[in-house]
VOGU-3710 file (C-alpha; in Angstrom, 3 decimals, decimal comma):
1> xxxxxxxxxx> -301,399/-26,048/-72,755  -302,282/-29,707/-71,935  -299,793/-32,040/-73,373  -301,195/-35,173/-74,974  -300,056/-38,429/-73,690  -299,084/-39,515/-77,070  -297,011/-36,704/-78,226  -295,422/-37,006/-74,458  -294,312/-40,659/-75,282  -293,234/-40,107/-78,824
11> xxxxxxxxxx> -290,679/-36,801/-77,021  -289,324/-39,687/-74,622  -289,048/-42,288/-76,743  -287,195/-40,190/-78,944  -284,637/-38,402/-76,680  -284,331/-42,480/-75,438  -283,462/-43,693/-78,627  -280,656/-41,043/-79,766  -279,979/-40,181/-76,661  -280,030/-36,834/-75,085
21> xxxxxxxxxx> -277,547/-35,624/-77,378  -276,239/-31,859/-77,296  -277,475/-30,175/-80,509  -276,965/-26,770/-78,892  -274,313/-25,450/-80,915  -275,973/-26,355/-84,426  -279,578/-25,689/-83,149  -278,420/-21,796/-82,381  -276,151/-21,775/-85,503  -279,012/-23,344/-87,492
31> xxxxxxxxxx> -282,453/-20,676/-86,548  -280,690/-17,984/-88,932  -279,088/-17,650/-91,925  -278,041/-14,302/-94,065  -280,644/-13,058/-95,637  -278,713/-12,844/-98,523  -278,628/-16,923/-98,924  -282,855/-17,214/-100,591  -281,973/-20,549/-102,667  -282,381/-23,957/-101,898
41> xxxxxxxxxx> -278,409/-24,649/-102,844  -277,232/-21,273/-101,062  -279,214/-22,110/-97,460  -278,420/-25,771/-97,402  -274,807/-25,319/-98,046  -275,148/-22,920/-95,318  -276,499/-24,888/-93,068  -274,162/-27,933/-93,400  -271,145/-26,209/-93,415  -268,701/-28,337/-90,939
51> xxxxxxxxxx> -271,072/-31,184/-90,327  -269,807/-34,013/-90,637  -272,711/-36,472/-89,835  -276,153/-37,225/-91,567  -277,873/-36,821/-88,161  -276,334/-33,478/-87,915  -277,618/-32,297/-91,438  -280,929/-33,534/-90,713  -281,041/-31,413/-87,174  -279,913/-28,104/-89,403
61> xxxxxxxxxx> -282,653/-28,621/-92,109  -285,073/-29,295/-89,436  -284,305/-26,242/-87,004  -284,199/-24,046/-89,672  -287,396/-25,070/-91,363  -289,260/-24,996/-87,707  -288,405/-21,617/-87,071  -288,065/-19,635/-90,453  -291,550/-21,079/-92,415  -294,979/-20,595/-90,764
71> xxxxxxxxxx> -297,979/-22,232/-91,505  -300,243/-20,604/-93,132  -303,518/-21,292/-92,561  -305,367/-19,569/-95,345  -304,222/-22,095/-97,572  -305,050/-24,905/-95,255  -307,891/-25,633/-97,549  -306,720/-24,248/-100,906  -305,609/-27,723/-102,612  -303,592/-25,385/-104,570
81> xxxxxxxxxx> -301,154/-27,199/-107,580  -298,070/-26,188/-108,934  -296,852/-26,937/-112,294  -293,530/-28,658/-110,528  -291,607/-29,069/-107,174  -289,159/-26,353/-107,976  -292,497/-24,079/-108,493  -293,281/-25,265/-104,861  -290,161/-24,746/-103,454  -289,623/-21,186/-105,110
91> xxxxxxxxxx> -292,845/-20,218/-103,551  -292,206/-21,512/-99,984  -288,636/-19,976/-99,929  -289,987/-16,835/-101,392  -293,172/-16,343/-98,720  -291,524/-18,409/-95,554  -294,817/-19,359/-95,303  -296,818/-22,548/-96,338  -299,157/-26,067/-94,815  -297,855/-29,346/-94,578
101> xxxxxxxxxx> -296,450/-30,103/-98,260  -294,353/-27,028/-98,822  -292,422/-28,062/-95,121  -291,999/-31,315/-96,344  -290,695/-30,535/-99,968  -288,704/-28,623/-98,380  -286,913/-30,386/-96,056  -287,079/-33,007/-98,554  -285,168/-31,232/-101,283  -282,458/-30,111/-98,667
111> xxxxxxxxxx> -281,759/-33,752/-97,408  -281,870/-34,174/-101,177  -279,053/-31,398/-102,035  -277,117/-33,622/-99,159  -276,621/-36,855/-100,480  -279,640/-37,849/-97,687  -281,903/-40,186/-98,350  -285,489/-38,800/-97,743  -289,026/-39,048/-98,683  -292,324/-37,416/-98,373
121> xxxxxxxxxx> -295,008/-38,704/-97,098  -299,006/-38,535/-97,109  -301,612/-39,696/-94,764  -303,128/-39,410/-91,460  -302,699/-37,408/-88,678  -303,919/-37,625/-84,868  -304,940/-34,207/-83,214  -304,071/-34,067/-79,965  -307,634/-34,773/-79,045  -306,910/-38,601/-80,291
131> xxxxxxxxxx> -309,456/-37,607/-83,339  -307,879/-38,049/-86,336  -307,946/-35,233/-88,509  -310,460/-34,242/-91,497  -307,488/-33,434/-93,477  -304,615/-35,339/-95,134  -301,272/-34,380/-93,292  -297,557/-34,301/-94,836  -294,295/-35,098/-93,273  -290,939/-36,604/-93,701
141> xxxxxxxxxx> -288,804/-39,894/-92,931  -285,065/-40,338/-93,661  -282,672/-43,023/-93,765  -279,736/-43,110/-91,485  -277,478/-46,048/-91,889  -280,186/-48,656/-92,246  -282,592/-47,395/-90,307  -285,882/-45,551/-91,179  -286,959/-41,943/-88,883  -289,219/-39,866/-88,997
151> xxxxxxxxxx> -289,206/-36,041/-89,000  -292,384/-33,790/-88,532  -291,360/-30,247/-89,254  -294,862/-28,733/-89,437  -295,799/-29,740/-86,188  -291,955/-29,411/-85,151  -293,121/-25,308/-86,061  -296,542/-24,769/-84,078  -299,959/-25,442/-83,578  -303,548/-24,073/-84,207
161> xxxxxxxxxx> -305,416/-23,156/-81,187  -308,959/-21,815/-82,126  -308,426/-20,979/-85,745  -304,921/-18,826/-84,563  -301,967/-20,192/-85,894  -299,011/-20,024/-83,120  -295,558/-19,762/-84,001  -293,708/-22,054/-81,007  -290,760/-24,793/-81,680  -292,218/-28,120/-80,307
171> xxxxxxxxxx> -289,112/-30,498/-80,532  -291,088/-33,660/-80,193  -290,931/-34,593/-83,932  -286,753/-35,308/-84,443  -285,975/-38,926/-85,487  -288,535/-40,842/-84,294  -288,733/-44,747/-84,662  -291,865/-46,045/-86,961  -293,430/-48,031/-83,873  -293,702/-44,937/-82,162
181> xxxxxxxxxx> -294,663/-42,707/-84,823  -297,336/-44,675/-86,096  -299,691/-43,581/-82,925  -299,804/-40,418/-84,396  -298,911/-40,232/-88,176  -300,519/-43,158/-90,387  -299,287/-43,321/-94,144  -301,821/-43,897/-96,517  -299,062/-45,840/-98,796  -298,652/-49,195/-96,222
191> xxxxxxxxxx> -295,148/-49,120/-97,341  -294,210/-46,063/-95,147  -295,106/-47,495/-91,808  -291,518/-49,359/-92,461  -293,219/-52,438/-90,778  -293,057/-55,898/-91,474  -296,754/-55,988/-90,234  -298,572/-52,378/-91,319  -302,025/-51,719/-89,594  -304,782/-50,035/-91,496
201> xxxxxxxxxx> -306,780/-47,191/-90,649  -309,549/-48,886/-88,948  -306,523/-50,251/-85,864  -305,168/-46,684/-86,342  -308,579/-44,941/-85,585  -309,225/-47,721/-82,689  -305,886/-47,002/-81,572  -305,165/-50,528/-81,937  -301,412/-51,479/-82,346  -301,400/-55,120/-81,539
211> xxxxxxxxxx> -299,408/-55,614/-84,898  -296,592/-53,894/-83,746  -295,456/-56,789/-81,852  -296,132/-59,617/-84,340  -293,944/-60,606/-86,966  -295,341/-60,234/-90,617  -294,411/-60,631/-94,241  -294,759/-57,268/-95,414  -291,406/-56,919/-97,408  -291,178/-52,763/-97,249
221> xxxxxxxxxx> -287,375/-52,959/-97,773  -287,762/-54,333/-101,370  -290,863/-51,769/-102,139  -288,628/-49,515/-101,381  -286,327/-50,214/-103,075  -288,177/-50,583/-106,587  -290,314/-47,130/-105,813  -286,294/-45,685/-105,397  -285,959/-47,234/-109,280  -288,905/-45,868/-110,788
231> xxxxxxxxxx> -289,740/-42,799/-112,589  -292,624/-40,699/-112,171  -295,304/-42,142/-113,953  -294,591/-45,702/-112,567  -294,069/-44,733/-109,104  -298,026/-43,326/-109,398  -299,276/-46,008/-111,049  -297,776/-48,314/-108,798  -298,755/-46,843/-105,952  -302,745/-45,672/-106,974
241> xxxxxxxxxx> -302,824/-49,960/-107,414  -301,783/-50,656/-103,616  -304,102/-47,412/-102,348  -307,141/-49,223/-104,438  -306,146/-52,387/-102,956  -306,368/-50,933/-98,945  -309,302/-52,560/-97,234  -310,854/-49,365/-96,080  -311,851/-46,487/-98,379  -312,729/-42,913/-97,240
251> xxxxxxxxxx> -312,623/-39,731/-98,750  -308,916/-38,912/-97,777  -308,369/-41,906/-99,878  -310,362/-41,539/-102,445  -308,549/-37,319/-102,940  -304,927/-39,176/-102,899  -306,407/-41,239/-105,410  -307,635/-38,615/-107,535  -304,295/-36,965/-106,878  -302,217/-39,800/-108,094
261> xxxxxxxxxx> -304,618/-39,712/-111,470  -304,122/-36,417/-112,198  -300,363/-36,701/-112,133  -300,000/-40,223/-113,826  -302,214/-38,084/-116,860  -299,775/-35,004/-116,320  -296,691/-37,569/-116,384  -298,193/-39,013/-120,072  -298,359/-35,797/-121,487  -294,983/-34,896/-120,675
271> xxxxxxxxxx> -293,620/-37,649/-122,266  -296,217/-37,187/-125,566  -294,748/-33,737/-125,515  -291,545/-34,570/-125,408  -291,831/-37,007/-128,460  -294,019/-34,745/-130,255  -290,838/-31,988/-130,005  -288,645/-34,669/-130,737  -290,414/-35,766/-133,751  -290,447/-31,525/-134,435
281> xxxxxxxxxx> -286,975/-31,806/-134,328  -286,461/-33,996/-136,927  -288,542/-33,301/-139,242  -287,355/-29,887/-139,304  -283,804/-31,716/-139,813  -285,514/-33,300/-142,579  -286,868/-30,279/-143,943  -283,818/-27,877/-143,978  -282,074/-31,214/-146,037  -284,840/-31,388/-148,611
291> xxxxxxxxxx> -284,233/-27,477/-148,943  -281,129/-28,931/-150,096  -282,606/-31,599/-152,376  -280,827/-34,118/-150,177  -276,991/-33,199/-151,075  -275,976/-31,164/-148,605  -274,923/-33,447/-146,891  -275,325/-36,242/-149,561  -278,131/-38,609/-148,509  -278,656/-42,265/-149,383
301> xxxxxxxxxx> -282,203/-43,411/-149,779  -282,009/-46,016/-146,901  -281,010/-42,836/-144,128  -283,582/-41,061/-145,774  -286,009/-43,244/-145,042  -284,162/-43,712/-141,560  -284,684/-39,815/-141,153  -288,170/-40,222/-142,199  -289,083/-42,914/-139,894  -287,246/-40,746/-136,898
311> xxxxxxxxxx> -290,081/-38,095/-137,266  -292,705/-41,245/-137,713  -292,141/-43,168/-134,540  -292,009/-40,463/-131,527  -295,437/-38,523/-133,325  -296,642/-41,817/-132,824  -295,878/-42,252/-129,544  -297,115/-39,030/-129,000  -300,469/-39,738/-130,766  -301,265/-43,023/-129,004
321> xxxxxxxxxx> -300,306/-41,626/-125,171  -302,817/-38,656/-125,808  -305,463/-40,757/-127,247  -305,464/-42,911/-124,395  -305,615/-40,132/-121,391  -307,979/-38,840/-119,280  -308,526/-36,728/-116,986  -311,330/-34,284/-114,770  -309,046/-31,369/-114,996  -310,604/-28,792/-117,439
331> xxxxxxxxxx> -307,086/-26,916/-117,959  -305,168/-29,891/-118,774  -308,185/-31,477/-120,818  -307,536/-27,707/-122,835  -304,134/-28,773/-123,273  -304,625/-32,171/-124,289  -306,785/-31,124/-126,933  -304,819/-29,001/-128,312  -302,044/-31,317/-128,768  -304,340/-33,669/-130,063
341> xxxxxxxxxx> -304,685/-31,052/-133,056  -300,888/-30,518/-133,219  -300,823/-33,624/-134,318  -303,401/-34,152/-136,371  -302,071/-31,337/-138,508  -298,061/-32,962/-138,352  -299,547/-36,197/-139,454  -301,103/-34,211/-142,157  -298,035/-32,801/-143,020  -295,756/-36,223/-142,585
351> xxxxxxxxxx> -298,189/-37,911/-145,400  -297,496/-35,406/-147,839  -294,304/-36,067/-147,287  -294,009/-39,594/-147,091  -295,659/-39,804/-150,757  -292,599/-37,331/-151,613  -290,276/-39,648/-149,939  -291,692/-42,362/-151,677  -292,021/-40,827/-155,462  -288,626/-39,396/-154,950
361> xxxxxxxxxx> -286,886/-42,967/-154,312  -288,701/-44,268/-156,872  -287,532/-42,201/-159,853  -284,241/-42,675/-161,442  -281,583/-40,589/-160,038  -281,058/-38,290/-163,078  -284,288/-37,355/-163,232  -284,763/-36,404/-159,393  -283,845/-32,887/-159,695  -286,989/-32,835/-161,804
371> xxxxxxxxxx> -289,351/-33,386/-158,440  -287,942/-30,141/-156,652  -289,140/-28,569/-159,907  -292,539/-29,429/-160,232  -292,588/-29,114/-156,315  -291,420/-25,616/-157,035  -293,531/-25,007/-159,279  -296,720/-26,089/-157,207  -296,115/-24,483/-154,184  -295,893/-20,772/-156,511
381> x> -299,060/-21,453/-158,006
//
């Protein structure tokens, strides 16, 4: 097989940079383990038993990945979804077989089990032709000391000659520094070309890399470091604004986009669920002490109207987050719908109650017992 020039530099460069250093020992240790050991926690611990070093725990995770997962290429096309990462994870362990994101979850949740910094990333990828390819790509970087690598585990595992898939280690895609990587492998997120200077996809497809060598003001260190304090639903809003922002739009881009959509709507309805159950929570609280006409424990009015207010202000949250979502997705518009009537039927329910709340504070205490009565009565009838 004809080795591209590229790849050839990027296997130099990187034996250069760390050396030729003897991973013999954890490479054979690291192609097998029991098959007993099928979780994440029960392979990784295997794997990084004695090793001392990141480097070292990096070179296990990526051996074993290489040679125990193969690509599988009828899902090459699938844009299949999972509900989370563990779903991913569960199903890549479970198969040893995947495309680009399962390697990279995976290695990325073992550097994660570790203590090693990690991330995954999206973009472009170079066939050895020099084309770039029709399809969005997936791979890894980590940080060792202070310094940014990156780690290509799919490609690490084999290639596709004439539709085949073949199963055969390529060790050209350990550690490698960003300038050199970036010939090959071009983020669509600027911030993960670690440069001070990033290109964009019109140099990458002209192979131009003049930037590499000039100093820029790109601050990638502090992006970084904010993406590392965000949760979920501001890391993807955060990042769809700097994709919409790139100077050059193409359909790769325009898919991550819709992507990044679909989760930042996914990401809102977790959180309205999670306040619509909370608000569940309490006013079944509330409920069970009304049973109890409010003396079991003894309530004043002002923590009833505390309790009251509890159930009030995370339906609401709920209600406003689902009233201002959207999304293409016909299952989750199913979904959104139908917590749209959840709530339309709570809030139903929390006004009855309110005006309950509200005639019960307002009668004299000797004479509340009398509500639960007539309440009684009403509900038999």
């Amino acid at each position: 097989m004809k080795i591209n020039l590229v790849f050839l530099i990027v296997f130099l460069f990187s034996t250069e940079l760390f050396g030729i250093n003897n991973y013999s020992e954890i490479d054979k240790r690291s192609i097998s383990v029991p098959d007993s050991l099928r979780t994440v926690d029960q392979i990784s611990t295997y794997l990084t038993k004695d090793l001392k070093s990141e480097e070292e725990k990096v070179r296990a995770f990526y051996i074993w990945i290489s040679h125990n997962i193969k690509y599988d290429l009828d899902k090459k096309n699938s844009g299949k979804k999972y509900i989370s990462k563990t779903a991913q994870i569960d199903d890549v362990l479970e198969k040893r077989q995947g495309i680009c994101s399962h390697y990279s979850a995976l290695f990325n949740v073992f550097c994660q089990k570790s203590g090693i910094k990690s991330y995954v990333i999206k973009g472009y990828g170079r066939k050895g032709t020099g084309e770039i390819s029709d399809l969005a790509h997936s791979w890894n970087a980590v940080q060792i000391d202070t310094n940014y690598y990156f780690i290509d585990v799919t490609w690490a595992s084999g290639y596709v000659q004439n539709n085949i898939y073949v199963n055969q280690f390529r060790d050209e895609y350990f550690l490698i520094e960003p300038k050199i990587f970036i010939k090959t492998h071009l983020p669509f997120d600027p911030v993960w070309q670690f440069s001070d200077n990033p290109i964009n996809i019109l140099e990458f497809n002209n192979q131009n890399y003049l930037k590499l060598s000039i100093k820029g003001n790109y601050n990638f260190r502090a992006l970084i470091s904010e993406i590392e304090n965000q949760n979920s639903l501001i890391y993807f809003e955060q990042l769809n604004k700097r994709l919409l922002s790139l100077e050059e739009f193409n359909d790769l881009i325009l898919t991550e986009i819709m992507d990044n959509a679909f989760q930042i709507t996914f990401e809102k309805c977790r959180i309205a669920v999670d306040s619509l159950n909370f608000a569940t929570d309490n006013f079944n609280l509330y409920i069970k002490q009304k049973n109890f006409r409010f003396r079991i424990p003894h309530i004043e009015d002002s923590e009833l109207r505390e309790l009251i207010s509890s159930v009030e202000r995370p339906l609401y949250k709920a209600d406003v987050i689902l009233q201002n979502v959207f999304t293409f997705n016909p299952d989750l518009n199913i979904q959104i719908s139908r917590f749209k009537k959840n709530i339309q039927e709570f809030e139903s329910k929390m006004k009855i109650e309110k005006d309950f709340i509200d005639k019960y504070i307002n009668t004299k205490k000797s004479f509340r017992f009398l509500l639960f009565i007539e309440l009684k009565t009403a509900n038999s009838q």
